[in-house]
C-alpha positions in Angstrom: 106.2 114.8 76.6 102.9 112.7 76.6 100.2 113.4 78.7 101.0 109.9 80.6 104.0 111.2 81.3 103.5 114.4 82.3 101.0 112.7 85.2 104.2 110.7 86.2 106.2 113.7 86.7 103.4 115.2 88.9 102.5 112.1 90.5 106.1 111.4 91.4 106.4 114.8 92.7 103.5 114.8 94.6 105.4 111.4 96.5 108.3 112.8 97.1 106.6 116.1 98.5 105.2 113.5 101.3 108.1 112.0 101.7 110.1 115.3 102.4 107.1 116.6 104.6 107.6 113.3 107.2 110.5 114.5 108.3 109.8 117.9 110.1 106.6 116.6 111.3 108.3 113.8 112.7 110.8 115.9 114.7 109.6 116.5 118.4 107.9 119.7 118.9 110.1 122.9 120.7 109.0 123.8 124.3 107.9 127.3 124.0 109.8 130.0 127.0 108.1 130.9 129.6 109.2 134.6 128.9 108.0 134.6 125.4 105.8 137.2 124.3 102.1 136.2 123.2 101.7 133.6 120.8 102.5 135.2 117.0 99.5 132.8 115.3 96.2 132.5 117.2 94.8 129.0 117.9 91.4 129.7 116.6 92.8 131.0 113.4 95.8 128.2 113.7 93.1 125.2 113.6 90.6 126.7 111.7 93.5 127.2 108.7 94.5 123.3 109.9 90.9 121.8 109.2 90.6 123.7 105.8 93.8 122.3 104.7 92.2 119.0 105.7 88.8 119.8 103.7 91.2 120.4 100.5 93.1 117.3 100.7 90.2 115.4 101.0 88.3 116.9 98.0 91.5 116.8 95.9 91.9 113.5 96.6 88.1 112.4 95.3 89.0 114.6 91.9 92.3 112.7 91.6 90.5 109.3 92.2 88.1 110.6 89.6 90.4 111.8 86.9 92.9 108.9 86.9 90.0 106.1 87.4 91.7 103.1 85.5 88.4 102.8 83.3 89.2 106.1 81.7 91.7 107.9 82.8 91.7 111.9 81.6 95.7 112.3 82.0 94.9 116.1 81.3 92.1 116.5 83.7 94.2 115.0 86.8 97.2 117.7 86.6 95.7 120.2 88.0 94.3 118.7 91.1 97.3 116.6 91.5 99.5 119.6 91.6 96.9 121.4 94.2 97.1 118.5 96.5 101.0 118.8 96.7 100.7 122.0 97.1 98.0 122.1 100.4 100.3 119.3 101.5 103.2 121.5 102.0 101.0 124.1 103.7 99.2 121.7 105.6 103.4 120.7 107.2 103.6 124.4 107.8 100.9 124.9 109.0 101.1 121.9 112.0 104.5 123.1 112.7 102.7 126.3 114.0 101.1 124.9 116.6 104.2 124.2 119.2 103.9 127.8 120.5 100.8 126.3 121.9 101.7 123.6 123.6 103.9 120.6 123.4 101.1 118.2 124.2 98.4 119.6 121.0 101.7 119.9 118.9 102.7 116.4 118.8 98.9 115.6 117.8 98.6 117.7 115.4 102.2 116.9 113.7 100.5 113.1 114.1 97.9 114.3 112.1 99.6 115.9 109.4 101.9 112.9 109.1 98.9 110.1 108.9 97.8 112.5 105.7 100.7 112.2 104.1 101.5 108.7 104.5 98.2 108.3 102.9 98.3 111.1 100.3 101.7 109.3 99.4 100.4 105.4 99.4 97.5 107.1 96.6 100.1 108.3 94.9 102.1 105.6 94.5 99.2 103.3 93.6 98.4 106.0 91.0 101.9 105.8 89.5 101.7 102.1 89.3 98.7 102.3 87.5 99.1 105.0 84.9 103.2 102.9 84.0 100.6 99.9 83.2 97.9 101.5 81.5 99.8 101.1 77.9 99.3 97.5 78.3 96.2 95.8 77.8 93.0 96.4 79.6 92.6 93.5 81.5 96.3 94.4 83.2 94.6 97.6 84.7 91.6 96.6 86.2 93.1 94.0 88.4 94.7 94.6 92.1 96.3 97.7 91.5 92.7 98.9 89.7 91.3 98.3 92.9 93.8 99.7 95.0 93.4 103.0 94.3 89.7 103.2 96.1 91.1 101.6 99.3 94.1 104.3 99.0 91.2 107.3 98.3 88.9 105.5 101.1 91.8 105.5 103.5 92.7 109.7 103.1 88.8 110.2 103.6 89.1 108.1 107.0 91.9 110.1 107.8 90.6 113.9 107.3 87.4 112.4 108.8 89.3 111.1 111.8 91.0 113.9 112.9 88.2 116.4 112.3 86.0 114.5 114.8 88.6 114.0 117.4 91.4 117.2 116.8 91.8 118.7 120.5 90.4 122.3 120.6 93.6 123.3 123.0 96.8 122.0 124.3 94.2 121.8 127.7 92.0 119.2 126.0 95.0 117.4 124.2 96.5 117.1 127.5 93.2 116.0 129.2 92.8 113.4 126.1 95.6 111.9 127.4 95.8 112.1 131.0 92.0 110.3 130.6 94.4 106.8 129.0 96.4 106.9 132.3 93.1 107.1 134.2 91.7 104.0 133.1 94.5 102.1 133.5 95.2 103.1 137.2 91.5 102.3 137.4 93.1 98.5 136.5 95.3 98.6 138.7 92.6 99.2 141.5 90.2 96.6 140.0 93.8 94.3 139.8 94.5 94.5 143.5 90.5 94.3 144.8 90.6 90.9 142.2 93.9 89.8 143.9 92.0 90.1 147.4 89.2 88.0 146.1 90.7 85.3 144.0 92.8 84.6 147.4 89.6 84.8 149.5 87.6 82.8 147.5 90.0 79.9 147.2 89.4 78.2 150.4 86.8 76.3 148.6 89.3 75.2 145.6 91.5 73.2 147.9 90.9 70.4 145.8 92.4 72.3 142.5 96.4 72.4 144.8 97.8 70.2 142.0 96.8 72.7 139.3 99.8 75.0 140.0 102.9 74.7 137.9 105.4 76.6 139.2 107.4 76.7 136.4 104.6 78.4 134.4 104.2 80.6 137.9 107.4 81.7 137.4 107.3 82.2 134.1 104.8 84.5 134.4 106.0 86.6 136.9 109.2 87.0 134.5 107.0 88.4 131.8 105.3 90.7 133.9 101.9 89.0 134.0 101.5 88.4 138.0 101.9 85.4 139.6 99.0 82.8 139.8 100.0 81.4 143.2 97.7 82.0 145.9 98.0 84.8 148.4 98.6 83.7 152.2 96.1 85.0 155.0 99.0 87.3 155.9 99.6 87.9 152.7 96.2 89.1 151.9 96.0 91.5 155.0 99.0 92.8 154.0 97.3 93.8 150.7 94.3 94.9 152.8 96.4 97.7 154.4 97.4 98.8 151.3 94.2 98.8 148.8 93.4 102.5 150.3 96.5 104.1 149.7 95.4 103.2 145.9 91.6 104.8 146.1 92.9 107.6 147.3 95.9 108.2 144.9 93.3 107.4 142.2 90.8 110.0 143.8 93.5 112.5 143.2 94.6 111.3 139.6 91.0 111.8 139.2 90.4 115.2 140.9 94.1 116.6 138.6 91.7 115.6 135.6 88.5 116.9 136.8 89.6 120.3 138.2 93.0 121.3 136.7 91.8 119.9 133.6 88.3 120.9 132.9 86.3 120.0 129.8 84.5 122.6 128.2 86.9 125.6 130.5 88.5 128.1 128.6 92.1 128.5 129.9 94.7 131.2 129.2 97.7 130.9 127.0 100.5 130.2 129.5 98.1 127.7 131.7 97.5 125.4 128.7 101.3 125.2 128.1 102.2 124.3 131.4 99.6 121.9 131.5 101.9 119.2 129.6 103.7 119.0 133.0 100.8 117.0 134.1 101.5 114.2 131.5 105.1 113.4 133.0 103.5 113.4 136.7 100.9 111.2 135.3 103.0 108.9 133.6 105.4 108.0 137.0 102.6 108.0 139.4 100.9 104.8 137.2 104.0 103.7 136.7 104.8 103.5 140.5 101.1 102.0 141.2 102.1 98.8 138.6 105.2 98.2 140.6 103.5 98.4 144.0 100.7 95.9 142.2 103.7 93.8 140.9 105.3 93.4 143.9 101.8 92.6 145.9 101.6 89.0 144.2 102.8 85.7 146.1 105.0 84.7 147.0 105.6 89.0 149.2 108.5 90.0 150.0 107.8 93.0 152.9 111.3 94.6 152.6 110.3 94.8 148.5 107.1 96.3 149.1 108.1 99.1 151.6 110.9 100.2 148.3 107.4 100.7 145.9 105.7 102.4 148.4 108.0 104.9 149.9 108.8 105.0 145.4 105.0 106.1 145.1 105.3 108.3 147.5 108.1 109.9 146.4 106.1 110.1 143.0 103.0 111.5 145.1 105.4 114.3 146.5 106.9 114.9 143.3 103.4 115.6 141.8 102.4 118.2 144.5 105.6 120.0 143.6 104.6 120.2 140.0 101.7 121.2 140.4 102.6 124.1 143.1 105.8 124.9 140.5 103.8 125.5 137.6 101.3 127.0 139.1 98.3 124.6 138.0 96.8 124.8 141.4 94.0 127.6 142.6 94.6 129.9 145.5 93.4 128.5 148.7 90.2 129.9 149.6 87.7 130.8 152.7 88.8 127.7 155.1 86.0 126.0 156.7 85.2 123.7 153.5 87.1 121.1 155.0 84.8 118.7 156.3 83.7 117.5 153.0 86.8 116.6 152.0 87.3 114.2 154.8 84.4 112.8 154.2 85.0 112.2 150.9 88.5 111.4 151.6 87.0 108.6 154.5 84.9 107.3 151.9 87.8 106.5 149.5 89.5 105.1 151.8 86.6 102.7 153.1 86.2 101.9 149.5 82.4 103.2 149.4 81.1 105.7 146.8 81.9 109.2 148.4 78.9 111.9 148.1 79.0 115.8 147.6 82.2 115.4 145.5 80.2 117.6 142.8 79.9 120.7 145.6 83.5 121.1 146.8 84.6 124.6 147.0 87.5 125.5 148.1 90.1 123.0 145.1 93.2 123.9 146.8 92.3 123.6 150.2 91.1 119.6 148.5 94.7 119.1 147.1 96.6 119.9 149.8 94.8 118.1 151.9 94.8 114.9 150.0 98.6 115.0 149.3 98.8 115.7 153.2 97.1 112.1 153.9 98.3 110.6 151.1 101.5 111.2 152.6 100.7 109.9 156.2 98.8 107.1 154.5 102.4 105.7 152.8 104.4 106.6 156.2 102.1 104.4 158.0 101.4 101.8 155.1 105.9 101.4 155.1 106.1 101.2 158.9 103.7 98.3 159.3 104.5 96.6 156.5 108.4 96.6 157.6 107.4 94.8 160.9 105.6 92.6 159.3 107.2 88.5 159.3 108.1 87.4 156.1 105.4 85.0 154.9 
């Protein structure tokens, strides 16, 4: 067998190796039990052996790049590191798979992780294999696309390893908070969405002239595809709005205060905390979702009976979040009462819409949540009663 195709054989290898490897990392990670014992692979050790797996793929890759350059190739040379790559690529699989006894939510990163290297290990390879079939023709042949290729394909591993070095979570805690921080900024939008819908309304008294402008087919239209409607919100329309844009500072005050204190950068958390913390993702997810309907639902023309449904369904999301958090325990023990006066205050604030002070030197966190889920509560009784005696507009 010739030394070209010996590098075949490996090369080959070495893609099918990828190949094989997608498929357990693209299965969903297994919940661990809440009555399992301690977890049988420390994290430290876990992502310490993770990040070195990393550090030999990306070296290996450079070598192969090196070896099998289309402007002299060294068939012999390339073997060994080409062999040592699909090697560390299988351990770097088994290695990701590990990680679900730590928690679903730094599981399904990490198997991400491992699966952007290999799709990338596997895109060099292939270039590689293209390149080496053609190098018995002439040289011009090689040092066209394909000779090219192969730096983008070594370039793109490097970006890779160096990717998810920077940015790997340290725990399921910080994966978790990663991704709670997404839903975050977009119920932030949703805030900025209904303050803009107040204003735009407000501030088109002096746009009586642009009437025409409206096509209601287009209106319509966009309402279909989601995008809000661009008719203009009545005077009762807009109160009604008015009486609602609290309820969605303080519901974003909490989704804020689950990240801040349940969810602490920087806090060193206990095994069986950071694993139920992925419960916080699914009670993320509804409560924006329920916010967007309320939003989508707020745009001309209103319909009241439509409106009371979201609210009493965001409350029932609201509600649903308190009993998570009480169920799997993410919630501190109440306390010395008599640190409740700065929650009202900063709970008035929200709700007034001005910047609330002292948030920084709250004590008592459970005393805060219970709280806030109490007046949230009250907020979306009251919110539902006076919008279902309000006339249709």
């Amino acid at each position: 067998m010739s030394d070209i195709q010996k590098v075949l054989v490996v090369l080959s290898l070495l893609s099918e190796t990828c190949s094989a490897n997608l498929i357990p990392l693209q299965q969903t990670p297994s919940r661990p039990s809440s009555s399992a014992n301690a977890p049988s692979h420390a994290l430290p050790v876990l992502r310490k052996d993770f990040l070195s797996l990393l550090t030999l793929v990306y070296n290996l890759s450079t070598k192969i790049a090196l070896t099998l350059r289309p402007s002299e190739p060294a068939y012999t040379a390339s073997l060994t590191p080409i062999q040592e790559l699909t090697k560390h690529i299988s351990s770097l699989t088994t290695c990701a798979t590990l990680f679900d006894e730590h928690g679903v939510t730094l599981a399904k990163e990490v198997r991400q992780s491992a699966q952007d290297v290999c799709e990338a290990a596997k895109a060099l390879s292939q270039t590689f294999i293209t390149i080496t079939k053609n190098s018995g023709e002439s040289s011009s042949s090689s040092s066209g696309g394909n000779g090219e290729d192969y730096l983008m394909r070594t370039g793109a591993i490097h970006e890779v390893v160096e990717k998810i070095k920077r940015e790997l979570s340290e725990d399921n805690v910080a994966a978790v908070r990663k991704r709670y921080a997404m839903d975050v900024g977009l119920l932030e939008d949703t805030v900025k969405e209904v303050a803009e819908m107040i204003e735009d309304s407000e501030g088109s008294e002096d746009d009586e002239d642009d009437e025409g402008f409206e096509d209601e087919d287009f209106d319509d239209e966009l309402g279909e595809l989601g995008l809000g409607s661009t008719k203009r919100l009545s005077t009762a329309e807009v109160e009604r709005v008015k009486k609602i844009q609290p309820l969605f500072r303080m519901s974003t005050l909490l989704h804020k205060r689950i990240m801040l204190d349940l969810l602490k950068k920087g806090h060193t958390y206990p095994s069986d905390y950071s694993q139920r913390a992925d419960s916080l993702l699914e009670t993320s997810h509804s409560l924006l979702l329920a916010h967007e309907e309320v939003v989508a639902v707020l745009y001309a023309p209103q319909k009241p009976s439509t409106i009371s449904e979201a609210i009493a369904e965001l409350a029932s999301c609201i509600v649903q979040a308190q009993n998570t958090l009480i169920k799997q325990k993410l919630l501190p023990p109440s306390r010395d009462p008599g640190d409740i006066a700065e929650l009202e205050k900063m709970s008035a604030a929200a709700i007034s819409g001005d910047q609330p002070t002292g948030a920084k030197k709250e004590r008592d966190v459970r005393k805060w949540f219970d709280t806030c889920f109490e007046q949230l509560g009250k907020l979306c009784g009251s919110i539902v009663d006076n919008v279902a005696s309000d006339p249709v507009s």
